[in-house]
GUGU-253252 format. One record per residue (C-alpha): residue in one letter; y, z, x. Coordinates in steps of 0.5 Angstrom, whole numbers, plus 500, padded with zeros to 3 digits. Example, Ala and Ser with C-alpha at 12.3 -4.5 7.8 and 13.67 -1.06 7.14 Angstrom:
BEGIN
> rest, c2, c3, c1
> a, 491, 516, 525 $
> s, 498, 514, 527 $
//
This chain:
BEGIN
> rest, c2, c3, c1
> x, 142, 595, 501 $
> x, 143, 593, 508 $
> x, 148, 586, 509 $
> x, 149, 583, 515 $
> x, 156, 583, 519 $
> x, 154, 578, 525 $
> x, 149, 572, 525 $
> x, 145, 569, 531 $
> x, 143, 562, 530 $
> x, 139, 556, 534 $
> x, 138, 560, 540 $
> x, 136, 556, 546 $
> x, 131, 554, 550 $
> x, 126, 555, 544 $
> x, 121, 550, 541 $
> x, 119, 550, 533 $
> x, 123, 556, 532 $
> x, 120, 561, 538 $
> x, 112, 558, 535 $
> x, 111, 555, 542 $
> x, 113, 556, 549 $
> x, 119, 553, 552 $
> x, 119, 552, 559 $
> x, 122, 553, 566 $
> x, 122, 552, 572 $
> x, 123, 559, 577 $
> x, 128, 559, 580 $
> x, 132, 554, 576 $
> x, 139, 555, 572 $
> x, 136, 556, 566 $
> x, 141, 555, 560 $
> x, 141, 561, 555 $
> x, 145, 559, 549 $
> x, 146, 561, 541 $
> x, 151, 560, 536 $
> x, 154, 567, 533 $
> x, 159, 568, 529 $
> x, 162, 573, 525 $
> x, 168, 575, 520 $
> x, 174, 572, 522 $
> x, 179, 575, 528 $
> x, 174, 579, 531 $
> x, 172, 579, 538 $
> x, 164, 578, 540 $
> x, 160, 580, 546 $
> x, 153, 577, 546 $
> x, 147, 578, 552 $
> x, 141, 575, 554 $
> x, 136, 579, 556 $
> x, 129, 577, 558 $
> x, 123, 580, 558 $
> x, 116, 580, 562 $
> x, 110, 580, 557 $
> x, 110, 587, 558 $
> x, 116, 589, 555 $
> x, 119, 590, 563 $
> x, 128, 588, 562 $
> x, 128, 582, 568 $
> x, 134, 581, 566 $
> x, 141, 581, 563 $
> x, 146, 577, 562 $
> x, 152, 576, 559 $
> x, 153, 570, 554 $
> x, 160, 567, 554 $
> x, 164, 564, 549 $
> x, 165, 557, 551 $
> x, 169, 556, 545 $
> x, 166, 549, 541 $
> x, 161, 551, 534 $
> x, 162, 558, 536 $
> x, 156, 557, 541 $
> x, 156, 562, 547 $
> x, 152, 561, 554 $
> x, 150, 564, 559 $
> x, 145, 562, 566 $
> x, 139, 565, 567 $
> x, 135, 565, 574 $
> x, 128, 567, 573 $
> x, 124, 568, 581 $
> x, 117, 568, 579 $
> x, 112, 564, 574 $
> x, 109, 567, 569 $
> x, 111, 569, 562 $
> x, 117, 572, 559 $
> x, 120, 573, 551 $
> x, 129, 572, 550 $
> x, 132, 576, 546 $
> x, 140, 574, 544 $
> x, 144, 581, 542 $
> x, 150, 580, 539 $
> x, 155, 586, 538 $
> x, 162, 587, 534 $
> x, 167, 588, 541 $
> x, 172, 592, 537 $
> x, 176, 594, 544 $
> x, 177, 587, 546 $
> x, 179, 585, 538 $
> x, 185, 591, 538 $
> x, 187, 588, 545 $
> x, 187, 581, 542 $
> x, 192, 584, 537 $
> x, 196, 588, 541 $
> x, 198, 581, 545 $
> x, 200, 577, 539 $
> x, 204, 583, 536 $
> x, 208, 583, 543 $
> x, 208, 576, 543 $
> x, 212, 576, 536 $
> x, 215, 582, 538 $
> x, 213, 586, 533 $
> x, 210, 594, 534 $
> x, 204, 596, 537 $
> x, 206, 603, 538 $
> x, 199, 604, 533 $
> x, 195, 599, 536 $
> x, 196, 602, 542 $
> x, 194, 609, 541 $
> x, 187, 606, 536 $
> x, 186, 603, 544 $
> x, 188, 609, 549 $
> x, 183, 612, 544 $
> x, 178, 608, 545 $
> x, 178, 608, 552 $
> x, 178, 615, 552 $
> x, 171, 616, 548 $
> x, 169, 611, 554 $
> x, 171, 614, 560 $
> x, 168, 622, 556 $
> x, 161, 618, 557 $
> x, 162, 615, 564 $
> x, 159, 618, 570 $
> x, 160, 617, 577 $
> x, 164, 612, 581 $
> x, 165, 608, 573 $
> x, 170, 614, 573 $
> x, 175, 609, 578 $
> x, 176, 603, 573 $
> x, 177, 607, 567 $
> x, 184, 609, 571 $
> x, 185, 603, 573 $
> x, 185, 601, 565 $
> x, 189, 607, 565 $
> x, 195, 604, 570 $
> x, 195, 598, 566 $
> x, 195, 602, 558 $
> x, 201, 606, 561 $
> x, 205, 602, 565 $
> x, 212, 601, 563 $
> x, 213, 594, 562 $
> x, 207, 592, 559 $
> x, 204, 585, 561 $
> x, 201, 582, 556 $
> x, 197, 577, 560 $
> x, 194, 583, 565 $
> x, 193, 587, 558 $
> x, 189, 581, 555 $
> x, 185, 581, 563 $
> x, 182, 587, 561 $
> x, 176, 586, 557 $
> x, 174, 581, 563 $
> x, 176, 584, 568 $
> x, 173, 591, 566 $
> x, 166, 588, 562 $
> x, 161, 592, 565 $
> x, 163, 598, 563 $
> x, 166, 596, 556 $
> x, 158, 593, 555 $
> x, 156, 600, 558 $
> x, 161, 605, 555 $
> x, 163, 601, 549 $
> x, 160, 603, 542 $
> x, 158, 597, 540 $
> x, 159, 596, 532 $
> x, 155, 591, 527 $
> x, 150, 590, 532 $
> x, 144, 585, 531 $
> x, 138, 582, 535 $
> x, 135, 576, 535 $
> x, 127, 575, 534 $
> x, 124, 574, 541 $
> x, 122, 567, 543 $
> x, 117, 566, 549 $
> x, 119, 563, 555 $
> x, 114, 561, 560 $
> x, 117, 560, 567 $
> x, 113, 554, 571 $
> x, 114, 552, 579 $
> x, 115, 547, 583 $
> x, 110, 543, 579 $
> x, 115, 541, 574 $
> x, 119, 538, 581 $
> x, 114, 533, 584 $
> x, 115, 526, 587 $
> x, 109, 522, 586 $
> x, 106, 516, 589 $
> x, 100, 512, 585 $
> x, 095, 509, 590 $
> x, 088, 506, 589 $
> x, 084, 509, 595 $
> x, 079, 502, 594 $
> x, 086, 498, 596 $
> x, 086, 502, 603 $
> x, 086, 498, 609 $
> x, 079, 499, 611 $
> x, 074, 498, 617 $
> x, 069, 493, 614 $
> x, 073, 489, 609 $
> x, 070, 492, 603 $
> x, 073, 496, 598 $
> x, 077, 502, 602 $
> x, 074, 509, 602 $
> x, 078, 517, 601 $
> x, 077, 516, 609 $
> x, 082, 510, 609 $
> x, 086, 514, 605 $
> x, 087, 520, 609 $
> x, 088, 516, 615 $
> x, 093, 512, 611 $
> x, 097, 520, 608 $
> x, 102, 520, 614 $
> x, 105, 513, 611 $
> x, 106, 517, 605 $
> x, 107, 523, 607 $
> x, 114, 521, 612 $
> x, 116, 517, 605 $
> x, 117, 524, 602 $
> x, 112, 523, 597 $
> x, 108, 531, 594 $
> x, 103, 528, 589 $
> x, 099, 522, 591 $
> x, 096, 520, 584 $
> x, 089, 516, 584 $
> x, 086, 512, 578 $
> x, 080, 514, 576 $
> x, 074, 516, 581 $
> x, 068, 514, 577 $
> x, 062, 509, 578 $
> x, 065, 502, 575 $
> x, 061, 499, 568 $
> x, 058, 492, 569 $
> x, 057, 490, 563 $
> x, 063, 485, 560 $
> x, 066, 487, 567 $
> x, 073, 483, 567 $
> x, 075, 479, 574 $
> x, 081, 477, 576 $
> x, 088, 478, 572 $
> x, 083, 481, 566 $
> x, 080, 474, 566 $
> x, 072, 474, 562 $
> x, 068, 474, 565 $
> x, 068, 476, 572 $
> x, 067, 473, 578 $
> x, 061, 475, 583 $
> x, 065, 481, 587 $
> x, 069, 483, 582 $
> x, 070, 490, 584 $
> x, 072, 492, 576 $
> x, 077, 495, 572 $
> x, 077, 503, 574 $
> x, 079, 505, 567 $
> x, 072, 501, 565 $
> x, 068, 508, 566 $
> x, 061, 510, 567 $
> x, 055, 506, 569 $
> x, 048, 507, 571 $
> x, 050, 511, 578 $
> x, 053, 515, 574 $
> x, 060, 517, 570 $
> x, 065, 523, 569 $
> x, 063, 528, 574 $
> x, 061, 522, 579 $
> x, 064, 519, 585 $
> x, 064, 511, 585 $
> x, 059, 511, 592 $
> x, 064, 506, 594 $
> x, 070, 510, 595 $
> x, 065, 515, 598 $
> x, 062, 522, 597 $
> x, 064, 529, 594 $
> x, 065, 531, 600 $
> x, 070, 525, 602 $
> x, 074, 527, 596 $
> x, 074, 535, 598 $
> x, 077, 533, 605 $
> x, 082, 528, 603 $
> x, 084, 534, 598 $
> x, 085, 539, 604 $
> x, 088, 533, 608 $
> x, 093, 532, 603 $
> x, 094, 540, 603 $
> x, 096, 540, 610 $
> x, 102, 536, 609 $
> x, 105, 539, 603 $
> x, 103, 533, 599 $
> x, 097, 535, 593 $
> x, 092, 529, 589 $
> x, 093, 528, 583 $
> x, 087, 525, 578 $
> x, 087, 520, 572 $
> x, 083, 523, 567 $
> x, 081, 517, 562 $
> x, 077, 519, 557 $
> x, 074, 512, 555 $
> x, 067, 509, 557 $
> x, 063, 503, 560 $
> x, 058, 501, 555 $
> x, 053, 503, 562 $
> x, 056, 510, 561 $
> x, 050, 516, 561 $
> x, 053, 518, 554 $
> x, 053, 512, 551 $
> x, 045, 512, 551 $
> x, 045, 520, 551 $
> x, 050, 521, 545 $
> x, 050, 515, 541 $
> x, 053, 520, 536 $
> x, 060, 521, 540 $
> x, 063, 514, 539 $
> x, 064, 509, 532 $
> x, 059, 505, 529 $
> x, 061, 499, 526 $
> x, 056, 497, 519 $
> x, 051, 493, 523 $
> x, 049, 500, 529 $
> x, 053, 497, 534 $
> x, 058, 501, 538 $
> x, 066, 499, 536 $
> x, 070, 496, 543 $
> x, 077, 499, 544 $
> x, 081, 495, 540 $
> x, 089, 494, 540 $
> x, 090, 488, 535 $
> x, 089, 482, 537 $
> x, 087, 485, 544 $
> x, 080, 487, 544 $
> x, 077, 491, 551 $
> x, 069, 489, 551 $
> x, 069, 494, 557 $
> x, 071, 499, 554 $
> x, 068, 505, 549 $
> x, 073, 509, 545 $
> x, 070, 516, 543 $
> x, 070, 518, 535 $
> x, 074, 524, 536 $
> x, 072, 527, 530 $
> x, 065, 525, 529 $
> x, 060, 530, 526 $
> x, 059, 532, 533 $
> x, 066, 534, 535 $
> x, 065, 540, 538 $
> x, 059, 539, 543 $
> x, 064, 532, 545 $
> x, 070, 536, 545 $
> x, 066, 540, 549 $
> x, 063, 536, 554 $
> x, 071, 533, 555 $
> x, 074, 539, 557 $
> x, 067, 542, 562 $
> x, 069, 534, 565 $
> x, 077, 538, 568 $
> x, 073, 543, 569 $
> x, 068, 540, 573 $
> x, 074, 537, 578 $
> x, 079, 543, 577 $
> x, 073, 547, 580 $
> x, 072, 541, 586 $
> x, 080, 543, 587 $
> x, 084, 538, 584 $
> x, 090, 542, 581 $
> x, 094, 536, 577 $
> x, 091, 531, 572 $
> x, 094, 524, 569 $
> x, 091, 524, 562 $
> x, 090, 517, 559 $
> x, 094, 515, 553 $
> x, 093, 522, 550 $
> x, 098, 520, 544 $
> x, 090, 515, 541 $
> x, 086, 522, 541 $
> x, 088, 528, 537 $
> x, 093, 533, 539 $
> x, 089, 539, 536 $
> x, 084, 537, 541 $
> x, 089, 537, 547 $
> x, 092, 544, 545 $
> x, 085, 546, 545 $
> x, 083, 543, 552 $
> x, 089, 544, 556 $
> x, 089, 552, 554 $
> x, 082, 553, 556 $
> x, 084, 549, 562 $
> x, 089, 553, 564 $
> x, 086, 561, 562 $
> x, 080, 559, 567 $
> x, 085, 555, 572 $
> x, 093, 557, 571 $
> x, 096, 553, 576 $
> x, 093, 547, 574 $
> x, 098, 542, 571 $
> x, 098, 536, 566 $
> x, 101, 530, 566 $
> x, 102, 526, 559 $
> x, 101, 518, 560 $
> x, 104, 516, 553 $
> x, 108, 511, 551 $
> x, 109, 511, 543 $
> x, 115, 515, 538 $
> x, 118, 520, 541 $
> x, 116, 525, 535 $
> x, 108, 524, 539 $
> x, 110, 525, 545 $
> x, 114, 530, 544 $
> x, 109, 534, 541 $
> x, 105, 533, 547 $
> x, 109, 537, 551 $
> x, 109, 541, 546 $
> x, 103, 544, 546 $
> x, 101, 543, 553 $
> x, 103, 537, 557 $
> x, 108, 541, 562 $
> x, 110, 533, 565 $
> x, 110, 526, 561 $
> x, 112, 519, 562 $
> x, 118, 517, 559 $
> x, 122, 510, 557 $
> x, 126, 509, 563 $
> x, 123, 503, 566 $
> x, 127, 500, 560 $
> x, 133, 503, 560 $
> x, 138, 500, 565 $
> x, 144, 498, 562 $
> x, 149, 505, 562 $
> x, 149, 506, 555 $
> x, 142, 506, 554 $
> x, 141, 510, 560 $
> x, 148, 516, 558 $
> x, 144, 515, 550 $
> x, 137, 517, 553 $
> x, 137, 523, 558 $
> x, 143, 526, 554 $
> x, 138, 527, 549 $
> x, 133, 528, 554 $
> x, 138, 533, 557 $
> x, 139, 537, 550 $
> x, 137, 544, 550 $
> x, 132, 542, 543 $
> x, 128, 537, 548 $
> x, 129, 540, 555 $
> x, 125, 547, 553 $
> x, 119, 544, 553 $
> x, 119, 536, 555 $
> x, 120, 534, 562 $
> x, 120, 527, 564 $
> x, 117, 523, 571 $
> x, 121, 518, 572 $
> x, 116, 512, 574 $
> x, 119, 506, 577 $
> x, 113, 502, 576 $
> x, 105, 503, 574 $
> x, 100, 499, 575 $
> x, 101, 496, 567 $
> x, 108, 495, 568 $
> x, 113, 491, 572 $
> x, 119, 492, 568 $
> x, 123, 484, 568 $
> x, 129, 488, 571 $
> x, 124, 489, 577 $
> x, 122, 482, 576 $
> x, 129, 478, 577 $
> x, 134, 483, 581 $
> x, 132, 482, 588 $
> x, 131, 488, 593 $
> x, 137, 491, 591 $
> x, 134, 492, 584 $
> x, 128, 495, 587 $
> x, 133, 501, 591 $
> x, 137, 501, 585 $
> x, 132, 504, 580 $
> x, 129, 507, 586 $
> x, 136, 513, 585 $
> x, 136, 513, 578 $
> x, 129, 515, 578 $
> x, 130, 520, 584 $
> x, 137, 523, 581 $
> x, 136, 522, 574 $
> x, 131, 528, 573 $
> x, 127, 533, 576 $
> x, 120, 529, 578 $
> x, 120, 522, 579 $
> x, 115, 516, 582 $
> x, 113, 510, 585 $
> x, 106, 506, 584 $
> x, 105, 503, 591 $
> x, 107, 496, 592 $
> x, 114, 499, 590 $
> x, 116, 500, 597 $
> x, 115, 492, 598 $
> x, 118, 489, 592 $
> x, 112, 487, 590 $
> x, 114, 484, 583 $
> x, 110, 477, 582 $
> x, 109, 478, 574 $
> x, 105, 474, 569 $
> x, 109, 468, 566 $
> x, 113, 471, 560 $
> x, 110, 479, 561 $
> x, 112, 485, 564 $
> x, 106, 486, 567 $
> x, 104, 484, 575 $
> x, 099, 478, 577 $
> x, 094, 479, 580 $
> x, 093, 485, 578 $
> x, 090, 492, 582 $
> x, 087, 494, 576 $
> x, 082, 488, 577 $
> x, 081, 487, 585 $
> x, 082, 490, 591 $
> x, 089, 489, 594 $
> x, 092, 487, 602 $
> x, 099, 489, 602 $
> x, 102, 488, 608 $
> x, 107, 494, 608 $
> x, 111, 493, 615 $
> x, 114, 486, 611 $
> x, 121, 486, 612 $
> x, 124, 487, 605 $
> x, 121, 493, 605 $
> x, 125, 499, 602 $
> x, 122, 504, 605 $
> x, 128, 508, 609 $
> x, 132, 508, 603 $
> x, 126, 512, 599 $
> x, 124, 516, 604 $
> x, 133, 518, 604 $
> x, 132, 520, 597 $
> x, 126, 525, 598 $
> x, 129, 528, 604 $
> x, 136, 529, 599 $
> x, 132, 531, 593 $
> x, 129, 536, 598 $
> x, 136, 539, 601 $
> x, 139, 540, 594 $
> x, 136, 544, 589 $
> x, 140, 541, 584 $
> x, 136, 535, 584 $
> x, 129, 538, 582 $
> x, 132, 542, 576 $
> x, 132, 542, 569 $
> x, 137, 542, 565 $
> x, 143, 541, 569 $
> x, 145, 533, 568 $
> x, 152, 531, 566 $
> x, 155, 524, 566 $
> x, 163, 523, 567 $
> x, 167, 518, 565 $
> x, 169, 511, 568 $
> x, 172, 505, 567 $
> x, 167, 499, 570 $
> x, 160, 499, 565 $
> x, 157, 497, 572 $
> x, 158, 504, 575 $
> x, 155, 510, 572 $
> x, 157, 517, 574 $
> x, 154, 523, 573 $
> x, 153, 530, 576 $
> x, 147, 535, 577 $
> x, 148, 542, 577 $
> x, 151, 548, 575 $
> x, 160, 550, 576 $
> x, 162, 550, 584 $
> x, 154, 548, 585 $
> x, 155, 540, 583 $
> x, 152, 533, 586 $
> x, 156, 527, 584 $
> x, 152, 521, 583 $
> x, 155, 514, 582 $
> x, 151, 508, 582 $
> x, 152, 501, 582 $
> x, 147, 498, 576 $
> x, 149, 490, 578 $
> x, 144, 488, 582 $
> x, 147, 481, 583 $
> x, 155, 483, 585 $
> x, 160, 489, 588 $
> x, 163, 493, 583 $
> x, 169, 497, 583 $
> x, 173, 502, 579 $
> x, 175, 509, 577 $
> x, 171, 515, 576 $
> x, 173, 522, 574 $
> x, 172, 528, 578 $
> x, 167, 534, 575 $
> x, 172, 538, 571 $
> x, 170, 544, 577 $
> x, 173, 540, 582 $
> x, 179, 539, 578 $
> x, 185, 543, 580 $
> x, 188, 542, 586 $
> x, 191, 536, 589 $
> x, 186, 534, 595 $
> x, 178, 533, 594 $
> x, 174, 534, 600 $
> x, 168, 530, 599 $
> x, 162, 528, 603 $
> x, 157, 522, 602 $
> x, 149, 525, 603 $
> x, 146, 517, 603 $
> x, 151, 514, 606 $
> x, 154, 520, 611 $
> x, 162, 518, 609 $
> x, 167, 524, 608 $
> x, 172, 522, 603 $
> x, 178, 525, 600 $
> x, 179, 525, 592 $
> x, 186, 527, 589 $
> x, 186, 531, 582 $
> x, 183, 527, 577 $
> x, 180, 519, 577 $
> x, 178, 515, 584 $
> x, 177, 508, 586 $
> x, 171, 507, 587 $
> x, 167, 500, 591 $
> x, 159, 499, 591 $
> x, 156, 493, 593 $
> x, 149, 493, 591 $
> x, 145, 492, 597 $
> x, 148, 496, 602 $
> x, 152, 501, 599 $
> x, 149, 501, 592 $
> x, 151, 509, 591 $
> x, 155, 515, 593 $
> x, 152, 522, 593 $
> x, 157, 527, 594 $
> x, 157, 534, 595 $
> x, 164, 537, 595 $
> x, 167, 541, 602 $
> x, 169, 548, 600 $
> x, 174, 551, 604 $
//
């Protein structure tokens, strides 16, 4: 009978116990972690080893021990997309558990004549298995075994100073494997900014609805605020039966432009264009006059329809009937939405209208939209999406989905999980410091972070969070950093970059909404946030960190009005402190990052206000006003 000396449990990054894949970024410092353990004094090596799917080594790296829960950790870089396995293996290190010993003897000044020689025998059976320039390190062990005076910290040094030729020449005892767990590494989807616009509200030349033409002249404005994805709502013909008017208000007005989220009319429906926006082809140009500027279109998908929808007549079977034949409205108790149709996601006919939907994405993905926002995807199945998506994706791999959900955080969750690489997140209400350390803590987590990637929005076009409606400009800007250097996505909806924050009485929601008329902004007004945002771009694009997964870590300090984190791995950290009080100058200490620790002067340069300052060991006087110095974004100066 077989029993085991070494046990390898909670490897990281793995999500459902290696059933789905987690996810990463290439290039990213992606954290390896797993607790092993074994019986007690013996020393422990570990390697991550990672592999592509045809079984090729990509890459091996050593775990270290990192001291808390015996958890060891490493970090590993993958360069390219693709799909990879992790396995962690874990072995008994004789030699450094013999070494280990000999230091606590000479310590207690017992013998260690026998030790010594179990040891020196050891690395002679090594160096008998070791070829060619490895052959000089085993000398250099020998120096330090044969030396006189034996030092017992240069002793101790050695499985450290020595470990690729211990790891290759080793025999490595009671050695165990974990089960694989899948990996799929993603690119730079994973680290976009976004910019929600309604192409109707671009300024247009007749003064009617704007038009994808409008909004291709209007893409250097975006573009010079640094933005990548330009995020449309949908696209479609707009329904005209209970079509709503200003504010939402029954019923509308003549001109009403409607509701885009009201789908589908006599002109067409899914795979249509609202003529007046313009035609396919305006789409396809605006899609390749985006591309030319680095920036991509992203379309919102929602699957609900107008009562003029073709399905509506043509497939009356896809959506539910009430008992007298009638269709069922969309519903939220009280809230009922007459303009809109919900399909019955588990009618008789469930896979010709499971069907019909995915062809939908397919249809665009073919036109060349790359990034699609879904819809409230937590009220349809999540069989269906897992579904959706994989088909999606086997005939469109680079295409990306983003997760329009708000609702437990177990649902949304499993939405990253079984497809959804990008998800809208709690952030707009998170604001006071505890809330924001609780929160992205958890994000952060290993558990969640392998799967789950948040786009940090500041505001949608159903959200005006009452922070935004109350903190002034310098709100605006504050939020605009959290969102910017809080995760690796984040983004805006237009209007944001004016302060636009005029809400309904007693609701986090805009007066006068867009998603009910067409809009004039007048973006050249003077309270206008535009340099600031377009600084946080250009930094998030000249520090890597900040489009990184994984590598956010909050420092303490002693002000609950300044909150303090870094971003990055080791040396590679970006210190963030920011200034959460909207309404006065706070001041206070703050910790340095423990990598910046050790010597008595810090040299340190501000990114966002372009200020060098020299920190002593420890914790630093902190002063942000929260206007005009909201934020300091360091990056230390080695020497």
């Amino acid at each position: 009978m077989k029993y085991r000396d070494i046990y390898i449990e909670n490897v990281m990054p793995a999500v459902d116990s290696g059933t789905l894949a987690a996810r990463g970024k290439a290039g990213d410092s992606i954290p390896v972690e797993a607790v092993i353990y074994s019986t007690s004094h013996q020393s422990i090596r570990a390697m991550a080893i990672i592999r592509s799917m045809s079984g090729k080594i990509i890459l091996r790296s050593e775990m270290n021990n990192t001291g808390t829960n015996d958890v060891f950790r490493t970090i590993a870089t993958i360069p390219e997309k693709g799909l990879y396995s992790i396995t962690v293996s874990a072995w008994i290190d004789k030699t450094s558990t013999i070494i280990k010993g000999i230091s606590s003897w000479l310590e207690a000044g017992e013998s260690v004549e026998s030790d010594m020689l179990e040891l020196k025998q050891r690395i002679s059976d090594m160096e008998m298995r070791a070829r060619g320039k490895n052959k000089r390190d085993f000398k250099n062990i020998w120096n330090i075994l044969n030396s006189k005076d034996m030092d017992r910290e240069i002793l101790a040094s050695i499985p450290e100073r020595f470990s690729f030729i211990l790891n290759k020449y080793d025999q490595k005892e009671s050695k165990a494997t974990s089960d694989k767990f899948r990996l799929e590494i993603l690119g730079d989807e994973l680290s976009k900014s976004w910019y929600e616009v309604f192409p109707r509200s671009q300024p247009s030349t007749n003064g009617k609805s704007g038009t994808f033409n409008d909004l291709a002249h209007r893409l250097d404005y975006i573009s010079k605020m640094g933005f990548d994805v330009i995020y449309l709502p949908p696209i479609h013909p707009i329904g005209k039966t209970s079509r709503r008017g200003k504010n939402g208000i029954l019923p509308c007005k003549k001109g009403d432009p409607g509701s885009p989220w009201a789908i589908g009319s006599e002109k067409g429906g899914f795979k249509s264009i609202e003529p007046d926006l313009g035609t396919l082809e305006d789409f396809k140009s605006l899609i390749k006059e985006a591309r030319s500027k680095n920036m991509e279109i992203a379309l919102d998908i929602a699957f609900q329809c107008s009562p003029d929808h073709p399905y509506v007549m043509e497939h009356p079977e896809w959506f539910y009937r009430r008992p007298d034949g009638t269709i069922r409205y969309a519903e939220n108790p009280p809230k009922k939405y007459y303009d809109i149709y919900p399909f019955n996601f588990y009618c008789e006919k469930k896979e010709e209208l499971w069907e019909e939907l995915r062809d939908v994405v397919m249809y665009w993905a073919g036109v060349g939209v790359r990034m699609f926002r879904m819809d409230n995807p937590h009220t349809k199945p999540i069989g269906f999406w897992e579904w959706m998506i994989q088909s999606v994706r086997s005939a469109y791999p680079d295409v990306v989905f983003l997760s329009e959900s708000f609702t437990t955080e177990n649902l949304m969750y499993r939405l990253s999980k079984v497809g959804f690489q990008l998800s809208y997140s709690y952030f707009t209400w998170k604001n006071l410091d505890w809330e924001i350390k609780s929160y992205f803590n958890e994000l952060n987590s290993p558990a969640i972070n392998s799967f789950f990637t948040p786009v940090l929005f500041t505001n949608t076009p159903d959200i005006l969070s009452y922070t935004l409606q109350s903190g002034g400009r310098a709100q605006f800007i504050i939020r605009a950093i959290l969102a910017a250097t809080l995760s690796s996505s984040w983004g805006i909806y237009s209007g944001y970059e004016i302060c636009e924050n005029t809400p309904i009485p007693g609701r986090e929601e805009y007066l006068d909404s867009e998603k009910y008329e067409i809009k004039s902004r007048d973006f050249d007004d003077p309270l206008n946030i535009r340099d600031e945002i377009s600084k946080l771009n250009k930094i998030r694009n000249k520090n890597p960190v900040f489009r990184e997964r994984g590598n956010l870590k909050f420092l303490e300090t002693n002000n609950p009005s300044l909150i303090a984190y870094t971003r990055g791995f080791g040396q590679n950290k970006i210190m963030v402190i920011v200034n959460l009080n909207p309404e006065l100058v706070e001041e206070g200490m703050v910790d340095l990052p423990d990598e910046w620790r050790g010597v008595s002067k810090v040299k340190v340069i501000d990114i966002y206000n372009l200020e060098s300052y020299s920190w002593v060991d420890g914790r630093n006087f902190v002063r942000l006003t929260p206007e005009f110095k909201p934020v300091h974004i360091f990056r230390r100066v080695l020497k």
